[in-house]
VMD Tcl script that builds the backbone (N, CA, C; Angstrom):
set m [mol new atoms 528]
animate dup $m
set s [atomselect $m all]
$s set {name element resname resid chain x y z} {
  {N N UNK 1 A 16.069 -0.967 -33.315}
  {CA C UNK 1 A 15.881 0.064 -32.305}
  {C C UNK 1 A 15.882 -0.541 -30.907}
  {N N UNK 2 A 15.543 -1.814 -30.737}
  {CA C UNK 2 A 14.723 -2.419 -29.090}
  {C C UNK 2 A 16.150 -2.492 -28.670}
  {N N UNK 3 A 17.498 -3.289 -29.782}
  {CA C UNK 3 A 18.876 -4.040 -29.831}
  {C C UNK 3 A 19.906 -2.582 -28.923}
  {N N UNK 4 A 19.388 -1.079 -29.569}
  {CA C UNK 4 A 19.834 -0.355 -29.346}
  {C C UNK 4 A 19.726 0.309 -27.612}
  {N N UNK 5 A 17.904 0.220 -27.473}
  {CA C UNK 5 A 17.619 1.071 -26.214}
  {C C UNK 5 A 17.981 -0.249 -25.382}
  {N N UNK 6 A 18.307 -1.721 -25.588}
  {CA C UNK 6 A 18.569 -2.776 -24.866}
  {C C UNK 6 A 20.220 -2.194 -24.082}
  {N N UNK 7 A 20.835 -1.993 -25.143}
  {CA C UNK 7 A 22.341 -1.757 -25.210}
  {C C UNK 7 A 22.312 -0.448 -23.952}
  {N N UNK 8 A 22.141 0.322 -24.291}
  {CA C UNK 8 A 21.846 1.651 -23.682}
  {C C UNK 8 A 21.373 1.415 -22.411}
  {N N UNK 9 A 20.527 0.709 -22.452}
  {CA C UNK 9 A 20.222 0.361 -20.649}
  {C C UNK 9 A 21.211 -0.251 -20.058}
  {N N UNK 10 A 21.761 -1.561 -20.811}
  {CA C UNK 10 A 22.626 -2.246 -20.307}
  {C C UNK 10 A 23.415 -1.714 -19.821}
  {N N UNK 11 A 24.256 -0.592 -19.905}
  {CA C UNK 11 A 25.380 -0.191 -19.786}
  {C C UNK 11 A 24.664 1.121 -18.747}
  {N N UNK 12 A 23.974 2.174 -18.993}
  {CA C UNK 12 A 23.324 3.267 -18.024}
  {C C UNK 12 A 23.001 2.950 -16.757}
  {N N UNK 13 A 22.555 1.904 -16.696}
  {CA C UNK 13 A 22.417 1.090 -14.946}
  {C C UNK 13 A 23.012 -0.121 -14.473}
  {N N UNK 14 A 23.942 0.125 -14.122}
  {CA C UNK 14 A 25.034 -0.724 -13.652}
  {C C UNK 14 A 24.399 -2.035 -12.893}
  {N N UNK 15 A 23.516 -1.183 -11.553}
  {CA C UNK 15 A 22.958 -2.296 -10.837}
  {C C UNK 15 A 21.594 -3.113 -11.078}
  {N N UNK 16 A 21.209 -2.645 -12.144}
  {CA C UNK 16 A 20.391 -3.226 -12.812}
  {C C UNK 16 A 20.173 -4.747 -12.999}
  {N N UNK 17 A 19.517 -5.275 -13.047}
  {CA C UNK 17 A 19.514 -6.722 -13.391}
  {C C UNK 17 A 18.835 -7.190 -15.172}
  {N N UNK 18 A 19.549 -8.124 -14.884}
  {CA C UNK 18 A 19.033 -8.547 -16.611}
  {C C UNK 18 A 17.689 -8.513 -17.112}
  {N N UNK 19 A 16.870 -8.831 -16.107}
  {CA C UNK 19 A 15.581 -8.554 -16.547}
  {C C UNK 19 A 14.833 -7.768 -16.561}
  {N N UNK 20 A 15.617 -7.111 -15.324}
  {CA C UNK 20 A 15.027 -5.621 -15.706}
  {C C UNK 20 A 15.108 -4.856 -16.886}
  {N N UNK 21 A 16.760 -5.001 -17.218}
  {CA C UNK 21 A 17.254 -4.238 -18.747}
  {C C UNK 21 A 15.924 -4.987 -19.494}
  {N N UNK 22 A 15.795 -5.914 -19.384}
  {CA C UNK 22 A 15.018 -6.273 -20.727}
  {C C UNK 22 A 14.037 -6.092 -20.448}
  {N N UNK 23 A 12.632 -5.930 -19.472}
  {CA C UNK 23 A 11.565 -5.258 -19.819}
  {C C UNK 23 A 11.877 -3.798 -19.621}
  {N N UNK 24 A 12.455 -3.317 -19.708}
  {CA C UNK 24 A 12.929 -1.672 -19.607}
  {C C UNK 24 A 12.919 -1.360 -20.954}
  {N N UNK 25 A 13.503 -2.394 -21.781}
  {CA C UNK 25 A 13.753 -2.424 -23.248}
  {C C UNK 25 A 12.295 -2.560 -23.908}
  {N N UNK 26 A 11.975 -3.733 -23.445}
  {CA C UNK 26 A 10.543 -4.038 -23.798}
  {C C UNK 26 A 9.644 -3.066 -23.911}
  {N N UNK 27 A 9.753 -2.231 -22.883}
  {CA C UNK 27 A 8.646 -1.039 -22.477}
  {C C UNK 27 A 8.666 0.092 -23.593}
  {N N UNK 28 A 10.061 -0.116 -24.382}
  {CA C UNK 28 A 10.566 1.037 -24.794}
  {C C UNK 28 A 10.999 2.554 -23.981}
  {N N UNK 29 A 11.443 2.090 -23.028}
  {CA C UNK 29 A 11.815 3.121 -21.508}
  {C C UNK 29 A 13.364 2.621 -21.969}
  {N N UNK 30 A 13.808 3.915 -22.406}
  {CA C UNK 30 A 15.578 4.096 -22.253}
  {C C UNK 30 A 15.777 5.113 -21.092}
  {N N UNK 31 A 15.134 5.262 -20.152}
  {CA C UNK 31 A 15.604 5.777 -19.187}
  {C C UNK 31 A 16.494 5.380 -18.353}
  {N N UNK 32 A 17.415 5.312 -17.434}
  {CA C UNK 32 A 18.165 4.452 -16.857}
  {C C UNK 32 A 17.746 4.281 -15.392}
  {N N UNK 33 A 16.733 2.885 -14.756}
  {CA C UNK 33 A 15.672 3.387 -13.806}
  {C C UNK 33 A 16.387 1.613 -13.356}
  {N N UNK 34 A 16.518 2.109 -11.684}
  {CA C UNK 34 A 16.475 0.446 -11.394}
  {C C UNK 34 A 15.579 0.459 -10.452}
  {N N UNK 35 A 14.966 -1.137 -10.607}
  {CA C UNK 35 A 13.566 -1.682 -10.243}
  {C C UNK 35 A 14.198 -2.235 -8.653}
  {N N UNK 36 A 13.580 -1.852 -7.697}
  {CA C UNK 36 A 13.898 -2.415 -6.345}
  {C C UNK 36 A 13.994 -3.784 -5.894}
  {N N UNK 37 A 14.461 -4.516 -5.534}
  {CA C UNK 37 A 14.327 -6.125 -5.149}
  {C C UNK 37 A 14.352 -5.981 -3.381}
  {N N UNK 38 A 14.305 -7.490 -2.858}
  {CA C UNK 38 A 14.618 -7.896 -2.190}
  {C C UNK 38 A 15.983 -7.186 -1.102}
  {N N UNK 39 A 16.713 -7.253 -2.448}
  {CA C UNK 39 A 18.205 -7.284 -1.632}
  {C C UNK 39 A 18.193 -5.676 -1.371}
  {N N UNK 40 A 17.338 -5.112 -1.934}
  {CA C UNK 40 A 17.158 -3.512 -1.577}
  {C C UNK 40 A 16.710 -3.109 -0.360}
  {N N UNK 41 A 16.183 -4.284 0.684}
  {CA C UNK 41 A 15.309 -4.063 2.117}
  {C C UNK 41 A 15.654 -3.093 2.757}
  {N N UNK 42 A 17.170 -3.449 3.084}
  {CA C UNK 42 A 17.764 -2.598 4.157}
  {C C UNK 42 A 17.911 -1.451 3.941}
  {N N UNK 43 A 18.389 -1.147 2.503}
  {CA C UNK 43 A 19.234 0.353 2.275}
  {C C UNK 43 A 17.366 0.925 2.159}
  {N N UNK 44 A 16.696 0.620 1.535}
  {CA C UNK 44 A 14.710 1.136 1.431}
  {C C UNK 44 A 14.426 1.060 3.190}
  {N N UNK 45 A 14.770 0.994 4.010}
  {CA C UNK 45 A 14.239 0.459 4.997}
  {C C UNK 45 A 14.580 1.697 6.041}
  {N N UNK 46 A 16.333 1.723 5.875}
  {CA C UNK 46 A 17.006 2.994 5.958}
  {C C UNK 46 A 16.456 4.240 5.715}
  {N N UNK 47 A 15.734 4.701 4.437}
  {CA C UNK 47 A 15.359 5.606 3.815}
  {C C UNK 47 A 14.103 5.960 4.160}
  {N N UNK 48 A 13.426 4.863 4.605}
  {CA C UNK 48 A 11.911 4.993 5.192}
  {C C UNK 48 A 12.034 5.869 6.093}
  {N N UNK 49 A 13.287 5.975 7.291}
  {CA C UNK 49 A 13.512 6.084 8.509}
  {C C UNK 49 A 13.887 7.963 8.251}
  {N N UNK 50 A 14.136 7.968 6.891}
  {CA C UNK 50 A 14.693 9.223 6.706}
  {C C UNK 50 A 13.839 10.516 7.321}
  {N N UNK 51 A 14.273 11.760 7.640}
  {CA C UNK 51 A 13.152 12.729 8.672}
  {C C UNK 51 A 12.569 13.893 6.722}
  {N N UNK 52 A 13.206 13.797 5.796}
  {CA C UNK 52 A 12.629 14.092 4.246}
  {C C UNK 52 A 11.017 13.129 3.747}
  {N N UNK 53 A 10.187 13.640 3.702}
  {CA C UNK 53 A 9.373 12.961 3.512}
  {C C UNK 53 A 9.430 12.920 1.620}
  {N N UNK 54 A 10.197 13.817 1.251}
  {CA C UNK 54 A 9.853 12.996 -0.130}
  {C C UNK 54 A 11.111 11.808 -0.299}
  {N N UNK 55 A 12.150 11.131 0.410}
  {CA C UNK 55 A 12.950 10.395 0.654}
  {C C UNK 55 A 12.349 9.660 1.196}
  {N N UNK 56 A 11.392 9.310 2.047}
  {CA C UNK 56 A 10.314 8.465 2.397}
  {C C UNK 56 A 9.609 7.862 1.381}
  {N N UNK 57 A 8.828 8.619 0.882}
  {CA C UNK 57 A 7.805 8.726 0.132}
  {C C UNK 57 A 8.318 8.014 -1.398}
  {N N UNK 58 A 9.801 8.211 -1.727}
  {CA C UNK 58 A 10.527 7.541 -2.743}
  {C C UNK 58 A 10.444 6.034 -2.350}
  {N N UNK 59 A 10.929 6.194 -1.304}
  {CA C UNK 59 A 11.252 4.664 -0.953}
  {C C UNK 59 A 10.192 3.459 -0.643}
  {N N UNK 60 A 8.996 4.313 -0.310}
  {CA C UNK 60 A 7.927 3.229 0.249}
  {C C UNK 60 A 7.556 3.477 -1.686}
  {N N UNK 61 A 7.856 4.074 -2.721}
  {CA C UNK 61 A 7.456 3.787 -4.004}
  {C C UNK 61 A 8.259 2.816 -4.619}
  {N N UNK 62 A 9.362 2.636 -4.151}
  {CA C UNK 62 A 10.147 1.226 -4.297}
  {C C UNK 62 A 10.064 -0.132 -3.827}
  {N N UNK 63 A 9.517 0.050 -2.515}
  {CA C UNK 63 A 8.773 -0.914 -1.788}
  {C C UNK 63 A 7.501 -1.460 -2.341}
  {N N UNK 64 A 6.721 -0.647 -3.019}
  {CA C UNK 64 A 5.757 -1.163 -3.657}
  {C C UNK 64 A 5.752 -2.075 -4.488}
  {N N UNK 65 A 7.379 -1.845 -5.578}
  {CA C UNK 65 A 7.371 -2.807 -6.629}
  {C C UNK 65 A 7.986 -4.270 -6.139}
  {N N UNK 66 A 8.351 -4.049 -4.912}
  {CA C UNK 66 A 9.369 -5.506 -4.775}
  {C C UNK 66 A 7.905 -6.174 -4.336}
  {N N UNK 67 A 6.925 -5.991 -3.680}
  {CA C UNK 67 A 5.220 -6.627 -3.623}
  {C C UNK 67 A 5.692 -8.043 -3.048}
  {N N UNK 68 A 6.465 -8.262 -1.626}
  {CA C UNK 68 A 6.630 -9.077 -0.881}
  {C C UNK 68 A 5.817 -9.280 0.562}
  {N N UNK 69 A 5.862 -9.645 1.050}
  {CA C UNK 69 A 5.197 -9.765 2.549}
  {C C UNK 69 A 6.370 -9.620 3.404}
  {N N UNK 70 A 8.047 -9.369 3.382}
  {CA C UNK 70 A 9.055 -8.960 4.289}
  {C C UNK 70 A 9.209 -7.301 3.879}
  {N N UNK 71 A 8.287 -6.523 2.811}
  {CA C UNK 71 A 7.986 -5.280 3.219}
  {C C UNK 71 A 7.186 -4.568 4.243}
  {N N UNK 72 A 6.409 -5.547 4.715}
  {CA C UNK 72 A 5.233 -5.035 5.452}
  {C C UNK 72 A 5.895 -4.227 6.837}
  {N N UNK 73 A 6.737 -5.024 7.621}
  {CA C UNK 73 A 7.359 -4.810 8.606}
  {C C UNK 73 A 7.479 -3.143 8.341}
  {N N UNK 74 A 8.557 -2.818 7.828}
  {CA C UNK 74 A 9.063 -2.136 7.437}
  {C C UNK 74 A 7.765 -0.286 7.179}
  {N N UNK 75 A 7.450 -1.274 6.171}
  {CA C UNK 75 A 5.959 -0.124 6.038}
  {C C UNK 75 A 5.366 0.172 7.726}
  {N N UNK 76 A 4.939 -0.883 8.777}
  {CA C UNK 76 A 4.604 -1.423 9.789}
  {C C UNK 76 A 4.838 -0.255 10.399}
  {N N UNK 77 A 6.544 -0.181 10.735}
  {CA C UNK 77 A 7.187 0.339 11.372}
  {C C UNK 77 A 7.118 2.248 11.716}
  {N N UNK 78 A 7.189 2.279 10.091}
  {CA C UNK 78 A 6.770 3.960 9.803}
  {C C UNK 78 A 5.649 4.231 9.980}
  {N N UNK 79 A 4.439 3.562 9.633}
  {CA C UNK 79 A 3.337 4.203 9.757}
  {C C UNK 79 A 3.115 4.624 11.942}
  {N N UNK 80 A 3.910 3.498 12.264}
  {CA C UNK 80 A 3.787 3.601 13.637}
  {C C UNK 80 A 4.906 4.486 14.232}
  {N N UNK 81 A 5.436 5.611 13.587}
  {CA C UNK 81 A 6.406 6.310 13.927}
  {C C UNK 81 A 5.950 7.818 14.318}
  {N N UNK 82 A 4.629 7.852 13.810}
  {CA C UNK 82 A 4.193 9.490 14.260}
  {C C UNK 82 A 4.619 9.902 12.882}
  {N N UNK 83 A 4.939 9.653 11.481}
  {CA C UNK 83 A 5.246 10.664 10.295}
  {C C UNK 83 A 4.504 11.586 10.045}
  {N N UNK 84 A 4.184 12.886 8.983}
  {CA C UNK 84 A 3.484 13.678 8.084}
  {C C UNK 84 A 2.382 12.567 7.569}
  {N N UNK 85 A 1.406 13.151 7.566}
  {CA C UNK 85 A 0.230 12.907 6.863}
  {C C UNK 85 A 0.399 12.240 5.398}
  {N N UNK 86 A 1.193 13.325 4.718}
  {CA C UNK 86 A 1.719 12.880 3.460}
  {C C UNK 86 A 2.557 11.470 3.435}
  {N N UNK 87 A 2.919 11.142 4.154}
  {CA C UNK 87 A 3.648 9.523 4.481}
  {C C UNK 87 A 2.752 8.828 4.804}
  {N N UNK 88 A 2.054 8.981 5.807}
  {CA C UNK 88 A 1.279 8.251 6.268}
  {C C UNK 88 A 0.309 7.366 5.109}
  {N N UNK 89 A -0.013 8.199 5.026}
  {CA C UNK 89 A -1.741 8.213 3.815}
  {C C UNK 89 A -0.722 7.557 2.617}
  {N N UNK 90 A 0.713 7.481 2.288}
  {CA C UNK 90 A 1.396 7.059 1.108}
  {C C UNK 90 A 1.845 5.920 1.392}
  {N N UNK 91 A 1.593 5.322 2.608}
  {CA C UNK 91 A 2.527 4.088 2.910}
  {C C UNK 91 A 0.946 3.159 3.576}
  {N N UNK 92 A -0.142 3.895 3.702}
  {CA C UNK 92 A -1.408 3.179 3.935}
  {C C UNK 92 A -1.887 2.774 2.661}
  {N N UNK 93 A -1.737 3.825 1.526}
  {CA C UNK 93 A -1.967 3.543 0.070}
  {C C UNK 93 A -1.395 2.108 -0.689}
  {N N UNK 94 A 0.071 1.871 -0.084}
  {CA C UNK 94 A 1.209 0.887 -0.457}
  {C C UNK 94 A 0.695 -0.317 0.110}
  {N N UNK 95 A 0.688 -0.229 0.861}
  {CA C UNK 95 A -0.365 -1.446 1.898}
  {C C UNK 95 A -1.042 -1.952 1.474}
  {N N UNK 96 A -2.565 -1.174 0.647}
  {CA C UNK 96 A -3.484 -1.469 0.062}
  {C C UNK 96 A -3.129 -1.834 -1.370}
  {N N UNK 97 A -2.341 -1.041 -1.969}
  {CA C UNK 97 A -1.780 -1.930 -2.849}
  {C C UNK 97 A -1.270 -3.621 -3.023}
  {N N UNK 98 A -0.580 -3.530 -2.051}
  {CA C UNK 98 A -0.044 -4.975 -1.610}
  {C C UNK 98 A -1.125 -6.390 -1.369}
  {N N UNK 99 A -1.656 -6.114 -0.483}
  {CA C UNK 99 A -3.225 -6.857 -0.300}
  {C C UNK 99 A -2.086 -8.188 0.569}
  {N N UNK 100 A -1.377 -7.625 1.271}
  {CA C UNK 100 A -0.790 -8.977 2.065}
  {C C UNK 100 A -1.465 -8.855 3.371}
  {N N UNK 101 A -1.648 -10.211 3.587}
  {CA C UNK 101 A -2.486 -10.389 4.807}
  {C C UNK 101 A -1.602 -9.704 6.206}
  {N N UNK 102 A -0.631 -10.330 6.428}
  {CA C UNK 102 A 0.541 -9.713 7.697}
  {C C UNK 102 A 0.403 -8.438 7.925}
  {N N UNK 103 A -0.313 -7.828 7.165}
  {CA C UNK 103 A -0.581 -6.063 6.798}
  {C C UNK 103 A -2.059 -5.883 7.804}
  {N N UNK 104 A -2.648 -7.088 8.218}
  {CA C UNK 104 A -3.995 -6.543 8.813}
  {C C UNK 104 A -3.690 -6.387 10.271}
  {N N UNK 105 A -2.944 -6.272 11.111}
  {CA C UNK 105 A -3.159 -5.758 12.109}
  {C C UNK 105 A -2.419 -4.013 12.174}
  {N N UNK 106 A -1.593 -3.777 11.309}
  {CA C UNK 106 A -1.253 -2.034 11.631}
  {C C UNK 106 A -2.229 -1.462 10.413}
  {N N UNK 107 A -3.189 -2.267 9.789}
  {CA C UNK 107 A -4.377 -1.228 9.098}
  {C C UNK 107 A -5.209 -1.375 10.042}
  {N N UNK 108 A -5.824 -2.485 10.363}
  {CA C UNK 108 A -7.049 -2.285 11.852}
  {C C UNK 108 A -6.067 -0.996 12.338}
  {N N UNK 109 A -5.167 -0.866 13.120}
  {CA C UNK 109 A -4.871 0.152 13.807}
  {C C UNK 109 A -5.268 1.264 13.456}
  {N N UNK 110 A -5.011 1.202 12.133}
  {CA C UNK 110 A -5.355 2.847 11.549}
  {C C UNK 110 A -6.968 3.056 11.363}
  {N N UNK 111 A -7.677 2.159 11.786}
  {CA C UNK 111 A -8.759 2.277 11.229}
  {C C UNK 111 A -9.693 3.067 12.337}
  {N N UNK 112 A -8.934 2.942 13.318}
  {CA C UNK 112 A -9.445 4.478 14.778}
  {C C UNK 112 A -8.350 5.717 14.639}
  {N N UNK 113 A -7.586 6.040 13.726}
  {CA C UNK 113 A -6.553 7.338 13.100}
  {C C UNK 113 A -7.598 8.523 13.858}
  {N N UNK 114 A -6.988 9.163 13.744}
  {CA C UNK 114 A -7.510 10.324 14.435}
  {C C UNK 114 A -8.046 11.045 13.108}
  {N N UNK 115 A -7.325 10.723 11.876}
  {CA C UNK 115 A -7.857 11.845 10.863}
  {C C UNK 115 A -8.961 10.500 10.233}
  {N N UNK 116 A -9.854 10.866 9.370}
  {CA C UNK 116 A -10.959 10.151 8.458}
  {C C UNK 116 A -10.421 10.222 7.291}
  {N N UNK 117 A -9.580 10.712 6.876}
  {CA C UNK 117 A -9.164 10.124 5.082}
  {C C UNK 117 A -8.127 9.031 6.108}
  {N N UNK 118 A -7.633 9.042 6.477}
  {CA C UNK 118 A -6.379 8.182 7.445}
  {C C UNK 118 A -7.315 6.720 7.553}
  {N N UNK 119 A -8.322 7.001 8.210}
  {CA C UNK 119 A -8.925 5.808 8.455}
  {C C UNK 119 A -9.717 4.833 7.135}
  {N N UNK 120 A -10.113 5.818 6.440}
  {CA C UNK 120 A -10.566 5.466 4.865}
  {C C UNK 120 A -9.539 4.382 3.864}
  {N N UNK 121 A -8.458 5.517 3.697}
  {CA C UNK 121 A -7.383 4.397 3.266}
  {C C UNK 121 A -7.386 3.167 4.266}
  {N N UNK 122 A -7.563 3.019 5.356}
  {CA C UNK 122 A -7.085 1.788 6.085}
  {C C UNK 122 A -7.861 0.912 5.834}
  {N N UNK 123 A -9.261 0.873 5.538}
  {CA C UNK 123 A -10.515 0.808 5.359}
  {C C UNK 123 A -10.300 0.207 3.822}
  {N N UNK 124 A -10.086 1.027 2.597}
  {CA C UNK 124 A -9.743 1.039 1.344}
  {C C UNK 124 A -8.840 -0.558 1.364}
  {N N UNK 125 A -7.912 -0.323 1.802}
  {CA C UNK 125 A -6.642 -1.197 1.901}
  {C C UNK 125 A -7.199 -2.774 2.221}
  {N N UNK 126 A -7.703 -2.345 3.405}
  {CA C UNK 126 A -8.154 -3.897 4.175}
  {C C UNK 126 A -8.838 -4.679 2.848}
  {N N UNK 127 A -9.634 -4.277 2.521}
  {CA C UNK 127 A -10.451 -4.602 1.486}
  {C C UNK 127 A -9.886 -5.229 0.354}
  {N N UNK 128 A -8.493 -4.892 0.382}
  {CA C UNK 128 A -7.669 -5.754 -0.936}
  {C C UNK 128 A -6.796 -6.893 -0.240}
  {N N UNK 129 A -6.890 -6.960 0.246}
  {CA C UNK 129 A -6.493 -8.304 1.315}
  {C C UNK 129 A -7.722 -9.251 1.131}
  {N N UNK 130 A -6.919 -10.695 0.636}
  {CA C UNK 130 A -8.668 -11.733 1.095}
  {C C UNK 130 A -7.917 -12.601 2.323}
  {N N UNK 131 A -8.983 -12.218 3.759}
  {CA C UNK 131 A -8.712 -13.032 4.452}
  {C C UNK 131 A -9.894 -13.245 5.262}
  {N N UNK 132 A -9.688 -14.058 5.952}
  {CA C UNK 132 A -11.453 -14.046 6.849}
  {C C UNK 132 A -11.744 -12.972 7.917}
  {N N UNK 133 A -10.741 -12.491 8.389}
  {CA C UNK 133 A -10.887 -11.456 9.385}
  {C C UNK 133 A -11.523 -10.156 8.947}
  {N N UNK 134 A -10.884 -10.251 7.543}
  {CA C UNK 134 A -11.283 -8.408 6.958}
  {C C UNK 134 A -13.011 -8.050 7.405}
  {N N UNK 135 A -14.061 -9.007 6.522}
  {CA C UNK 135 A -15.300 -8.409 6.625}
  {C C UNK 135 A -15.832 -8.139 8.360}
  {N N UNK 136 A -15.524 -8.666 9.153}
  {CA C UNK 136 A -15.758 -8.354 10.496}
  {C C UNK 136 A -14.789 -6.885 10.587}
  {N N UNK 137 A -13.438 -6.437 10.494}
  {CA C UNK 137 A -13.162 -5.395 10.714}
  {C C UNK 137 A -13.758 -4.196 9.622}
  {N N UNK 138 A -14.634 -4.421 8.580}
  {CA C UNK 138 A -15.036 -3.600 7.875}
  {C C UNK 138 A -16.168 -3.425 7.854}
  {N N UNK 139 A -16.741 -4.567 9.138}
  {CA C UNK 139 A -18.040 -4.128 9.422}
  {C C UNK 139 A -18.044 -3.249 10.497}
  {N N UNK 140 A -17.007 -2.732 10.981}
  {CA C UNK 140 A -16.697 -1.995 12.712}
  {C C UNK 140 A -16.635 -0.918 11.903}
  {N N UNK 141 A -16.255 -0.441 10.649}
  {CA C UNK 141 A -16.106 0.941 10.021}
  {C C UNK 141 A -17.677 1.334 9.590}
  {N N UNK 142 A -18.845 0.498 10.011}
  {CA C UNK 142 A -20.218 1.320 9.349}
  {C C UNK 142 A -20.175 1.853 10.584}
  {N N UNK 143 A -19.770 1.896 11.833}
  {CA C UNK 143 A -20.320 2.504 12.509}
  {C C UNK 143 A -19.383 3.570 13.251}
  {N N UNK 144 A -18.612 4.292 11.881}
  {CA C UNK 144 A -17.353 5.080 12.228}
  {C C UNK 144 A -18.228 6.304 12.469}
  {N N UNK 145 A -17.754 7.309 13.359}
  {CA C UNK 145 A -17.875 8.704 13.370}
  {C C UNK 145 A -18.618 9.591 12.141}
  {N N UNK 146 A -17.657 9.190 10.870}
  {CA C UNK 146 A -17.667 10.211 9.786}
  {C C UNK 146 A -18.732 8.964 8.758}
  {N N UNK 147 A -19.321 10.052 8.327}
  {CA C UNK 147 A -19.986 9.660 7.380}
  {C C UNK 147 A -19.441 8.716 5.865}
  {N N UNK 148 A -18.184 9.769 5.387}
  {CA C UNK 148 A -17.204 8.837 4.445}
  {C C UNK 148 A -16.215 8.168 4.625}
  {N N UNK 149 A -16.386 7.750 6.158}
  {CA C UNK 149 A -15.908 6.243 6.403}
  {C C UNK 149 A -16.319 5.468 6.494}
  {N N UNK 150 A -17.839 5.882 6.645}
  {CA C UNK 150 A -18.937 4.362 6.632}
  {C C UNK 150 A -18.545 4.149 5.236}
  {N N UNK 151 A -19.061 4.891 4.740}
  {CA C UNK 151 A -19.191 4.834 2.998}
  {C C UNK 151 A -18.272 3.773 2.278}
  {N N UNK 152 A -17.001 4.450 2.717}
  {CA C UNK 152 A -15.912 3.440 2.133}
  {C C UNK 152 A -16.150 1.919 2.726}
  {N N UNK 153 A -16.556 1.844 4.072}
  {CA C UNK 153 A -16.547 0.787 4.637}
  {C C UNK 153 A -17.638 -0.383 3.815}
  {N N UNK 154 A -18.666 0.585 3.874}
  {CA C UNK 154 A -19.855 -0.578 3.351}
  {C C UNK 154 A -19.348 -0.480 1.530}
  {N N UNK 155 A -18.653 0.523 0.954}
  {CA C UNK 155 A -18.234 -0.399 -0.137}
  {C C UNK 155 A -17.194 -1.788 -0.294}
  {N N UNK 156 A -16.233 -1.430 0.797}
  {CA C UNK 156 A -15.267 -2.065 0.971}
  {C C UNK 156 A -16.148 -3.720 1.023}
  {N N UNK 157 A -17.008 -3.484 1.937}
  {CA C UNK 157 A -17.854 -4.730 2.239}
  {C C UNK 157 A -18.458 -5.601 0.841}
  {N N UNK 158 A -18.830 -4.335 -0.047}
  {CA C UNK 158 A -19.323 -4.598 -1.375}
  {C C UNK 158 A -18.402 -6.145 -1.940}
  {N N UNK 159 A -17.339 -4.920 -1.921}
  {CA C UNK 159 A -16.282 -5.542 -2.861}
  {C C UNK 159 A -15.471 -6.969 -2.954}
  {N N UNK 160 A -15.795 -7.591 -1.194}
  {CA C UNK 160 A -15.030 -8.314 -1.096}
  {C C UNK 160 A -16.129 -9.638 -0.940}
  {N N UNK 161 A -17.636 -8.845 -1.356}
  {CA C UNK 161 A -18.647 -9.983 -1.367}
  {C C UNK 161 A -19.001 -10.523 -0.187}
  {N N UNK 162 A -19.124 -9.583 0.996}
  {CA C UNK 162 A -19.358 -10.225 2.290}
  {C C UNK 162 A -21.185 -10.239 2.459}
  {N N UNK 163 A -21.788 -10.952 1.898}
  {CA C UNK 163 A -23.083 -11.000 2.759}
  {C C UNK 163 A -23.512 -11.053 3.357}
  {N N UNK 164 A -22.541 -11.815 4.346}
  {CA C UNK 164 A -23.128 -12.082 5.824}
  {C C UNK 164 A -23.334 -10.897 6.448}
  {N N UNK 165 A -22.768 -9.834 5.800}
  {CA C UNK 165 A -22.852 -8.287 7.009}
  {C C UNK 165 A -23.917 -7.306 6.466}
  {N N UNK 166 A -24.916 -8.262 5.253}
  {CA C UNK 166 A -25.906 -7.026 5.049}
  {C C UNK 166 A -26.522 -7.104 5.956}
  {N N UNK 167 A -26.776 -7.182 7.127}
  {CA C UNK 167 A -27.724 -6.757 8.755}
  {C C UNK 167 A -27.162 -5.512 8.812}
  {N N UNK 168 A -25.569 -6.075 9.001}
  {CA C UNK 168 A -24.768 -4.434 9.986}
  {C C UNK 168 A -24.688 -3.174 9.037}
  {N N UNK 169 A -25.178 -3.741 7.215}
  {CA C UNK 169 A -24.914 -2.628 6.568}
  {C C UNK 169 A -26.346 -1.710 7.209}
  {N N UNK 170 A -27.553 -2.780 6.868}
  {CA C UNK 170 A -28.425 -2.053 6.446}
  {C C UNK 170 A -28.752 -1.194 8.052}
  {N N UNK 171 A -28.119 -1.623 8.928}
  {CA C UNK 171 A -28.377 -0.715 10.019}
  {C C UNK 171 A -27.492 0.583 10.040}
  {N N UNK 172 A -26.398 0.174 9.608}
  {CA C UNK 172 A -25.323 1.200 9.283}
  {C C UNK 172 A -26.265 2.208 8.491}
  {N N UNK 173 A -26.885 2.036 7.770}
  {CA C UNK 173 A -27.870 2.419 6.709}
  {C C UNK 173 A -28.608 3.963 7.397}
  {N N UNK 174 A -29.638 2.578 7.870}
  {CA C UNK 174 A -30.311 3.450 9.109}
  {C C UNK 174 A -29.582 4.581 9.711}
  {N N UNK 175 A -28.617 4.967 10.264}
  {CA C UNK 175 A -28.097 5.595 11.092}
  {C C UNK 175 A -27.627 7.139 10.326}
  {N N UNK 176 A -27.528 6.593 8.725}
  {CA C UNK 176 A -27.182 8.147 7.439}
  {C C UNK 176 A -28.550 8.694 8.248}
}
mol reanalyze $m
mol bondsrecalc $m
mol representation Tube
mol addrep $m
């Protein structure tokens, strides 16, 4: 059966690469699905730019799997374009997925967004990044506006094991 849905891929996605066919096979997925690379930047990059947000929204889901640090730009770029909410919040999500450091200065940005789920994800995101800068910018979110941005913030803080900032939590604290 694997010899068969192997065959079947092989031939259904042309631009496919070999290894893809074969964990495609592996997966038992005879769908005919190609996995984004590298060499996909430009034409994904293109598509980001697109004014369709679910053509966006495809593409920063392709961007996710290539999980490079020469996506960031790119992501960078859109989030700093003025898009839909729905992009936004999907390409802050991708980010946080990623956990690449080059990614921490357009999440700090977002982390004064005008909306609070906007700033949350940015918040969320930072947090999967290990770098030394993060716990200082996730200690600037206990003392956000909204209540469930502290929240996220002082978990975020949790998570990444920063002790040094239980002062700013527990004042953050104070202030619920």
């Amino acid at each position: 059966m694997t010899i068969v849905i192997l065959l079947s891929v092989s031939f259904a996605v042309p631009g496919a690469s070999q290894a893809q066919r074969r964990r495609a096979a592996a997966a038992g997925d005879d769908s005919p699905r190609i996995v984004a690379t590298l060499a996909d930047l430009d034409r994904l990059t293109e598509e980001l730019a697109s004014p369709n947000d679910d053509t966006a929204r495809a593409a920063i889901d392709s961007l996710q799997v290539i999980d490079h640090p020469r996506i960031v730009p790119p992501l960078a770029t859109l989030l700093r374009s003025g898009r839909s909410d729905v992009v936004v919040d999907k390409a802050l999500d991708a980010l946080g997925g990623l956990g690449h450091a080059s990614a921490i200065e357009v999440l700090t940005e977002f982390t004064s967004h005008r909306r609070a789920s906007a700033r949350r994800r940015a918040f969320q995101a930072l947090a999967s990044i290990e770098d030394d800068r993060v716990a200082a910018i996730l200690e600037r979110g206990l003392r956000d506006s909204d209540r469930s941005v502290r929240g996220v913030a002082a978990l975020a803080l949790g998570e990444i094991g920063a002790s040094a900032s239980l002062d700013t939590l527990f004042h953050a604290m104070e202030r619920n």
